[in-house]
C-alpha positions as CSV (number, residue, x, y, z in Angstrom):
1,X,-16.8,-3.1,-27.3
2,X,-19.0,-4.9,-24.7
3,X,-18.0,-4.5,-21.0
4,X,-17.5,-8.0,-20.5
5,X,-15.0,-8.4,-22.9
6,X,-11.7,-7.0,-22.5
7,X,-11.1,-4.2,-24.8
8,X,-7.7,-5.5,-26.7
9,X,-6.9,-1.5,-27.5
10,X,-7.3,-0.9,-23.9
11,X,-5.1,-4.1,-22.9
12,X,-2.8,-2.8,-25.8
13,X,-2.4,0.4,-23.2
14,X,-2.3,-1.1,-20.1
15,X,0.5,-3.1,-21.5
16,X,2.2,0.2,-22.4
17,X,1.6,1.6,-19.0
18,X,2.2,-1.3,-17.2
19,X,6.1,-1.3,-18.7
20,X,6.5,2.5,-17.9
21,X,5.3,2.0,-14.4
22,X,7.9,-0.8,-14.2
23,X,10.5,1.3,-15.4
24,X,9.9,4.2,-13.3
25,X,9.8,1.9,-10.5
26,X,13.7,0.6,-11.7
27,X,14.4,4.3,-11.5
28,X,13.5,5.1,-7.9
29,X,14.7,2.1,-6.9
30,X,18.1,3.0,-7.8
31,X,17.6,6.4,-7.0
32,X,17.0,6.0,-3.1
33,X,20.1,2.9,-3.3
34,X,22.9,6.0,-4.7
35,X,21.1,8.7,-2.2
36,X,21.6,6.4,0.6
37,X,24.9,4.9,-0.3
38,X,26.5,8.3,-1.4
39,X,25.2,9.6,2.7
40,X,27.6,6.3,3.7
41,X,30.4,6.7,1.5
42,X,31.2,10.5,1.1
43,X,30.3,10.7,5.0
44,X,27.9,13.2,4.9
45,X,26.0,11.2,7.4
46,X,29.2,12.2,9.5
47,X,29.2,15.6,9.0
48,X,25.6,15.9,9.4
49,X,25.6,14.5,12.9
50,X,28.6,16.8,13.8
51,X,26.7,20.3,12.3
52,X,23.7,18.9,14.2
53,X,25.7,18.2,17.6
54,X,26.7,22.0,17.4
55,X,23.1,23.2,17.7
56,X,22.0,20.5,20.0
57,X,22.9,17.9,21.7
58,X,19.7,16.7,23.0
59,X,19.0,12.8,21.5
60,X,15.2,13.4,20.8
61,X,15.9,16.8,18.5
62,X,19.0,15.6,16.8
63,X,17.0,12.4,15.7
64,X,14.0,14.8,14.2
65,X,16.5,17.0,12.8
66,X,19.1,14.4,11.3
67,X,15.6,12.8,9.4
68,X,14.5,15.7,8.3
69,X,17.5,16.7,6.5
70,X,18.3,13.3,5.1
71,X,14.5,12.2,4.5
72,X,13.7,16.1,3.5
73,X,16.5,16.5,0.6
74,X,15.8,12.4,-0.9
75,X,11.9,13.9,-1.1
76,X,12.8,16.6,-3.3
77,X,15.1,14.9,-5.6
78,X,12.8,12.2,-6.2
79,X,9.7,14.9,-6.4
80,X,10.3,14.8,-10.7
81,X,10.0,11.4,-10.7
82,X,7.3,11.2,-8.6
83,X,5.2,14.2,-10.6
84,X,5.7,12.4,-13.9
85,X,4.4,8.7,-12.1
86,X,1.7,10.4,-10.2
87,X,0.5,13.0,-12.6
88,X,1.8,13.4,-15.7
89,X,1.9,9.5,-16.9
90,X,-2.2,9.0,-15.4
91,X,-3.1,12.4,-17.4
92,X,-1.3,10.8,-21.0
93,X,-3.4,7.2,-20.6
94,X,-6.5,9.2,-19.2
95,X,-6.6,7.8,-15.9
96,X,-6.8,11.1,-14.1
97,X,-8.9,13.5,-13.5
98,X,-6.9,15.5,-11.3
99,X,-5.9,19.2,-11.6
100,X,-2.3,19.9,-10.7
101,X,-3.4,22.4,-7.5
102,X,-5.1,18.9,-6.2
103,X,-2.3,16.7,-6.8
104,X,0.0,19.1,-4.8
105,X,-2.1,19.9,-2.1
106,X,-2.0,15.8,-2.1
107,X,1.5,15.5,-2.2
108,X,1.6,18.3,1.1
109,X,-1.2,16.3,3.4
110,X,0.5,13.3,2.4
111,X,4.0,14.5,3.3
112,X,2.5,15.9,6.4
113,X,1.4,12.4,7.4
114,X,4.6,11.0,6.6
115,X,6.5,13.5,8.9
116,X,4.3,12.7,11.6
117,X,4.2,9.3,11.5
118,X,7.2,8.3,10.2
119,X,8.8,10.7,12.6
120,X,7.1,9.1,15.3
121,X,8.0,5.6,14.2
122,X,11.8,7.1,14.0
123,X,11.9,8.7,17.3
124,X,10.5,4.9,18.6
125,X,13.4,3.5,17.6
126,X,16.3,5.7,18.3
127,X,14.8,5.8,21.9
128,X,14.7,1.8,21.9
129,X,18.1,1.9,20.2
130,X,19.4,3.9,23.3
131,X,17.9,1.9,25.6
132,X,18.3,-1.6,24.7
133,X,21.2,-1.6,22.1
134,X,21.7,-5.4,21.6
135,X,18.1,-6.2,21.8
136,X,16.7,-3.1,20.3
137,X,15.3,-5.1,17.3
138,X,13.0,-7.4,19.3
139,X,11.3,-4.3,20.9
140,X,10.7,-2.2,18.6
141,X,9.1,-5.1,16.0
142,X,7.0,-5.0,19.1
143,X,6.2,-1.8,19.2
144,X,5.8,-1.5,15.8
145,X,2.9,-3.9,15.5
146,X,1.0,-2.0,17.9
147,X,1.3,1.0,15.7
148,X,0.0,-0.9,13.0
149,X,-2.8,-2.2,14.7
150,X,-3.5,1.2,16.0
151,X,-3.1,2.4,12.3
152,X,-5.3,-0.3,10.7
153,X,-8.2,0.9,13.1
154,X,-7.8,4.7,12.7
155,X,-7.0,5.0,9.1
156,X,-10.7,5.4,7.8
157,X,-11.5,7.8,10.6
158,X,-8.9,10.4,10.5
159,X,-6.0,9.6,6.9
160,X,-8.6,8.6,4.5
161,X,-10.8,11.4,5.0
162,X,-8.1,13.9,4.4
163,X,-7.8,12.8,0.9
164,X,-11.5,11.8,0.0
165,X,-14.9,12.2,0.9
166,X,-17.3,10.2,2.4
167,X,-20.9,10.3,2.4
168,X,-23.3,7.4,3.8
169,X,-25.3,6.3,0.2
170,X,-28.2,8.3,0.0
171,X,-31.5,6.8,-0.7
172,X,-31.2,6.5,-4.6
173,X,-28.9,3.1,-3.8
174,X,-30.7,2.3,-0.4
175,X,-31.3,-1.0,-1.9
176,X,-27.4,-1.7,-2.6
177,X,-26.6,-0.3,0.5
178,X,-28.9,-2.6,2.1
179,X,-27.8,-5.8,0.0
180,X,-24.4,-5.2,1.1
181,X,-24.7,-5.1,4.6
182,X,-27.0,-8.0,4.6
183,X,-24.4,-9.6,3.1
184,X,-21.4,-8.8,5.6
185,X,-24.2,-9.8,8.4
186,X,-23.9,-13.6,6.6
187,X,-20.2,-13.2,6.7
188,X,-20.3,-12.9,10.2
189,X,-18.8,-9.6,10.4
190,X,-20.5,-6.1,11.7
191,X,-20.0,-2.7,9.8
192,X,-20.6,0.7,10.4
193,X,-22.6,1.2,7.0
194,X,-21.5,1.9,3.5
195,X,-20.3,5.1,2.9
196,X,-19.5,6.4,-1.4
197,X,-16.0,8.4,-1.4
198,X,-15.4,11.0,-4.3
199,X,-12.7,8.9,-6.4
200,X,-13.7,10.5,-9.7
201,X,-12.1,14.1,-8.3
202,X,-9.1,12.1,-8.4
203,X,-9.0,9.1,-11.3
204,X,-11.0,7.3,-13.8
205,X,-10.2,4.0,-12.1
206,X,-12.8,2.0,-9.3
207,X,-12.4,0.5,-6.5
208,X,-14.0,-1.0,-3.4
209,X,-12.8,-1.8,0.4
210,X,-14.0,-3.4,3.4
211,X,-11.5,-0.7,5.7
212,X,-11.1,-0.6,9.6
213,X,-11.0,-2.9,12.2
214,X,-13.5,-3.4,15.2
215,X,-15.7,-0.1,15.4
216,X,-14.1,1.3,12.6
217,X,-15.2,-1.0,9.8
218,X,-16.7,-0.1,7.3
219,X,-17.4,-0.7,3.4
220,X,-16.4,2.2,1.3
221,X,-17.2,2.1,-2.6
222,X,-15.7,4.7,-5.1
223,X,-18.3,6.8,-7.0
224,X,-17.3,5.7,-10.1
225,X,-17.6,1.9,-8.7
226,X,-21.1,2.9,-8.0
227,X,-21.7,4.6,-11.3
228,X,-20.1,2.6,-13.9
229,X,-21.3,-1.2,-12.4
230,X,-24.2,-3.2,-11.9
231,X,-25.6,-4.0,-8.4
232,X,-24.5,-7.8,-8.7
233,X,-21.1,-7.0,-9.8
234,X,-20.6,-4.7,-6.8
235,X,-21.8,-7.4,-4.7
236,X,-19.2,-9.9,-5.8
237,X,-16.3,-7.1,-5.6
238,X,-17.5,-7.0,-2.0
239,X,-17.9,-10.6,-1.0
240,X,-14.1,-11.2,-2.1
241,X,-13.4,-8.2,0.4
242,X,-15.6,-10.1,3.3
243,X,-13.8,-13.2,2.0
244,X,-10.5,-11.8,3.6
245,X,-12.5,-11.2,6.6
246,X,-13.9,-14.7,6.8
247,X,-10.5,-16.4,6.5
248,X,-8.6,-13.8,8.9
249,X,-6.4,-12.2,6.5
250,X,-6.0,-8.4,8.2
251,X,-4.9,-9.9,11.6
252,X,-3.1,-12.8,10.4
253,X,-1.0,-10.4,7.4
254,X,-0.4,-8.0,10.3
255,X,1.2,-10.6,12.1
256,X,3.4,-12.1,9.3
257,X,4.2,-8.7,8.1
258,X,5.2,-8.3,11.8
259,X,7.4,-11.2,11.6
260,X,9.1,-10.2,8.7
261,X,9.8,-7.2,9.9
262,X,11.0,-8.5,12.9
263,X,13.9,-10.5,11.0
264,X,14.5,-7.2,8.7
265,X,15.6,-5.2,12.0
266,X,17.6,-8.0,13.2
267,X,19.5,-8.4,9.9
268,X,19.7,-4.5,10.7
269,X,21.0,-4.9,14.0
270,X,23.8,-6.9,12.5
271,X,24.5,-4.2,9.5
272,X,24.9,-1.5,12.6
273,X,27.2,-3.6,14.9
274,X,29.3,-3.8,10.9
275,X,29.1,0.2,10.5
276,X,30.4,1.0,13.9
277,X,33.9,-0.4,12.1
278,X,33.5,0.7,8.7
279,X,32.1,3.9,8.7
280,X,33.1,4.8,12.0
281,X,29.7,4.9,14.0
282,X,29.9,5.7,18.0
283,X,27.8,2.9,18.2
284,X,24.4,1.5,17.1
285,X,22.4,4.3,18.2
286,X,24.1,6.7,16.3
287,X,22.0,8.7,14.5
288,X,24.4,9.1,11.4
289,X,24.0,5.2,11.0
290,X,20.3,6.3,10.3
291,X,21.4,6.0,6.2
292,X,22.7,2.1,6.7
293,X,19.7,1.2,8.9
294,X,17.6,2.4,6.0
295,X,19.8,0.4,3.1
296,X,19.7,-2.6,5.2
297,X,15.7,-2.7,5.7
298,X,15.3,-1.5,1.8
299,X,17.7,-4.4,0.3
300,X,16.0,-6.9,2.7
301,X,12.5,-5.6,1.8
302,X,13.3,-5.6,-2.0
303,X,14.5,-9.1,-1.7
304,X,11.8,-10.5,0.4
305,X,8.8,-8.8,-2.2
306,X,8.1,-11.4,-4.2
307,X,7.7,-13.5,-1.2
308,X,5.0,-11.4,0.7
309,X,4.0,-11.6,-3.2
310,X,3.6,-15.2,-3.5
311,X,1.6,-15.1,-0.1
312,X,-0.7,-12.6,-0.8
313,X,-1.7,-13.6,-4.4
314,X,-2.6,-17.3,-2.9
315,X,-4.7,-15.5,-0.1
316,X,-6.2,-13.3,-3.4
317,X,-7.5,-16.3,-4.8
318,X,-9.1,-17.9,-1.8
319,X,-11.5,-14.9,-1.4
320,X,-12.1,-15.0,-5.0
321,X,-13.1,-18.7,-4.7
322,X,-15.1,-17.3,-1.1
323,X,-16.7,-14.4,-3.4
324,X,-17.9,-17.2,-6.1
325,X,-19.2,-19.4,-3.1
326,X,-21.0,-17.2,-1.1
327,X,-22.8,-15.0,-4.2
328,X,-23.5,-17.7,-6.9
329,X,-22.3,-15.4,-9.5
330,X,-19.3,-16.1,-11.5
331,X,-21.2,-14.6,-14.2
332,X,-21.2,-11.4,-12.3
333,X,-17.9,-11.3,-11.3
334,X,-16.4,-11.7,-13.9
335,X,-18.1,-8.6,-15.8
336,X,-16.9,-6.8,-12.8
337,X,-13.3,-8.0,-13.3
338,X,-13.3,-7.3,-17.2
339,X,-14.5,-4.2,-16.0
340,X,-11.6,-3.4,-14.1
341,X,-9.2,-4.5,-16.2
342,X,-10.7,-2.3,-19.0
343,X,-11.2,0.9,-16.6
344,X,-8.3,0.6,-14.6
345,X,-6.1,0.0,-17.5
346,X,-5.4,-3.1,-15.9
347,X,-2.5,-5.7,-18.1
348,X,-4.6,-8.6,-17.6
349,X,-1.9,-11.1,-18.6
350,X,1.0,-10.0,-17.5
351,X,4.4,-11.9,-18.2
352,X,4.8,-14.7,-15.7
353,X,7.9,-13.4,-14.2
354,X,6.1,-9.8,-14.0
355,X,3.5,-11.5,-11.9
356,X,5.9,-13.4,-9.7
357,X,8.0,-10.7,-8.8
358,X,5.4,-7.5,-8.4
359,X,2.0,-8.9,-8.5
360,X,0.2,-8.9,-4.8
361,X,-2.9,-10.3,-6.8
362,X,-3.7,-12.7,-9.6
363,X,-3.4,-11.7,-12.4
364,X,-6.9,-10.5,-13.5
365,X,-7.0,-12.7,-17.0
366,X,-6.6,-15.8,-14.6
367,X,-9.1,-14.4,-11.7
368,X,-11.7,-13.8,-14.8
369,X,-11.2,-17.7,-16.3
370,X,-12.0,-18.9,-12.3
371,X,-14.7,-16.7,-12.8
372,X,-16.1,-18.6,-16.0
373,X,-15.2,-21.8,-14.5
374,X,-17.2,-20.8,-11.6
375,X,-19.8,-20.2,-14.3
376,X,-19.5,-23.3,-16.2
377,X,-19.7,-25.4,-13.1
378,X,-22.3,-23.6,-10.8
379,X,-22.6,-22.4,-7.4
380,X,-20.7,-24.6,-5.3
C-alpha cells in the first residue's frame, strides 16, 4: 500500500481505536463526576477539613494537605484506567514502543510536575480566595494567565526535556535543518534552531512543533518524523506550524483561553456562595469546598469543549490554507497528511458529530482533499 493512499486496514483500526479511546474517555469522565460528587454528598470533604484542622491550622499547609489527599486518592483510582489508555491499548494497535519501567517512570515525573504546578496554581487561589472573597475570580484569571505565559515560554527548556531528548540535527540533515529555518526567517519569526527529540523510545506515531515563545522558540521534529518522511513533506508539516505564528494564534488562544477561564471561575464563585448553604461551607475560602470548585470548573469546561473546538479547528484550517500558500506544495502535504493518518492510526473521517464535539483539528480526510484542491488549482 503506497504512502499516499490511506491504508483502508489501517483506517479499519484507527476506527477501532478511535471508539475505544472515546469510550475510555466516557469512563473517566464519569469517574472524576462520582469521586467528586461522592467528596460533596457523604461529606468527606467535611471531615477531611476537620482531621486536617487537628494537625494544623495554618491556611497554606491545610490547602497542600487537603489536595493532596483528595487529588492523591482520585490519581490512584483512576491509575487502571489510565494504564490500559496509556499503555496497554497503544501496545494492542502497535503504537507503542514503550517498556512498562518507561511508562511509569513517565507517569512519576509527570505526577511530580502536576504536584508542583498544580499545587502552586492551588495555593494561588486559596490565598486570593482569602484575600478578596467576592472578587477572587477576577484575580486569579489574572494571575492565571501569567502562569501560562510564563509556562508557554519555559516548557521546552525545563518539562519537555524531562520526557524526551533533544539533540540539534547533526550534519546528515544540515540541509533540512537549514531549509527549515530559512523558512521561519520568511515567516517573519526567529528560532533558536531545530533540535530531533527521541519520540520512537516512546511511540510509532510523528509529530512536529514550532514550541516556545520569545527566546525559547524553537522547531522540534520527532525522529520518526525525520525518518519515515521526505524533506518537502516535513517542510509543509512546518509551515502550517509557522502558519499559527503568522496569524497570532499562541497569544491570541492564550488570551481567549484566558477569557474563558475567567467566566468558568466566576460561574464558580457563584457555585461556592451556593455550597456555603447546602453543604455547609464556612465560607468560600473553605478548603472543603475545594471538591465543588472543581465540579463546577469540570461541568463548565465539558460544556464549553466543543466550543474551544469549533474555534480551534477553523484556526487549523487557516494555517493549512497558510502552509499550501507559502510552500506551493499541496502535493506534498498531502503525502504527509496520508502519512499521518496511516502512522498515527489516525480515523480520517470521523462521524460528523465526533468531529464537532472532540475534534481540535480538521478532520485529516477533509485537510487531505484541501490538500488536492490546492493541487488541482496551483500555488496561490
Amino acid at each position: 500500500m503506497s504512502e499516499n493512499v490511506l491504508d483502508p486496514q489501517r483506517q479499519e483500526q484507527a476506527k477501532i481505536y478511535a471508539r475505544i479511546q472515546r469510550r475510555l474517555m466516557v469512563v473517566d469522565i464519569a469517574l472524576g463526576g462520582v469521586y467528586t460528587l461522592a467528596w460533596l454528598l457523604l461529606g468527606w470533604s467535611n471531615t477531611l477539613k476537620a482531621a486536617l484542622l487537628a494537625i494544623t491550622s495554618n491556611a497554606w499547609l491545610l490547602v497542600m494537605l487537603f489536595g493532596a489527599v483528595f487529588g492523591g486518592i482520585y490519581y490512584v483510582l483512576d491509575l487502571p484506567l489510565a494504564y490500559y489508555g496509556g499503555f496497554v491499548l497503544p501496545h494492542r494497535f502497535g503504537l507503542s514502543t514503550q517498556k512498562a519501567a518507561g511508562w511509569i517512570g513517565d507517569q512519576v515525573k509527570g505526577l511530580l510536575i502536576a504536584a508542583v504546578l498544580g499545587g502552586l496554581v492551588l495555593e494561588i487561589i486559596y490565598a486570593v480566595l482569602r484575600a478578596a472573597p467576592d472578587t477572587w475570580w477576577l484575580w486569579a484569571a489574572g494571575i492565571l494567565l501569567i502562569f501560562n505565559v510564563v509556562l508557554a515560554n519555559l516548557a521546552p527548556i525545563v518539562i519537555m526535556p524531562l520526557f524526551f531528548k533533544f539533540a540539534p540535527l547533526d550534519q546528515d540533515h544540515a540541509e533540512l535543518a537549514e531549509r527549515l529555518v530559512g523558512l521561519a526567517e520568511r515567516a517573519g519569526t526567529q528560532v533558536q534552531g531545530v533540535f530531533k527529540f527521541d519520540m520512537s523510545r516512546r511511540t510509532t506515531a510523528a509529530n512536529a512543533a514550532l514550541t516556545g515563545l520569545g527566546n525559547t522558540r524553537r522547531i522540534i521534529l520527532g525522529d520518526t518524523l525525520i525518518n519515515e518522511f521526505a524533506s518537502d513533506e516535513i517542510e509543509t508539516v512546518l509551515a502550517h506550524e509557522l502558519g499559527h505564528h503568522v496569524h497570532k494564534d499562541i497569544p491570541v488562544g492564550i488570551a481567549i483561553e484566558s477569557l474563558i477561564t475567567l467566566v468558568g471561575l466566576y460561574l464558580a464563585s457563584l457555585g461556592l456562595r451556593w455550597g456555603i448553604g447546602v453543604f455547609g461551607f464556612d465560607g468560600v475560602a473553605d478548603i472543603a469546598a475545594l471538591p465543588l470548585l472543581g465540579l463546577v470548573m469540570g461541568i463548565y469546561g465539558f460544556v464549553t469543549m466543543p466550543l474551544g473546538n469549533a474555534y480551534s479547528r477553523w484556526r487549523e484550517r487557516k494555517a493549512d490554507e497558510y502552509a499550501l500558500r507559502m510552500t506551493g506544495k499541496g502535493e506534498a502535504y498531502a503525502s504527509a497528511l496520508t502519512r499521518l493518518a496511516n502512522q498515527n492510526l489516525a480515523e480520517a473521517d470521523p462521524e460528523p458529530w465526533v468531529e464537532f464535539l472532540l475534534y481540535s483539528h480538521p478532520a485529516l480526510g477533509k485537510r487531505i482533499a484541501m490538500a488536492h484542491m490546492k493541487i488541482e488549482d496551483g500555488p496561490s
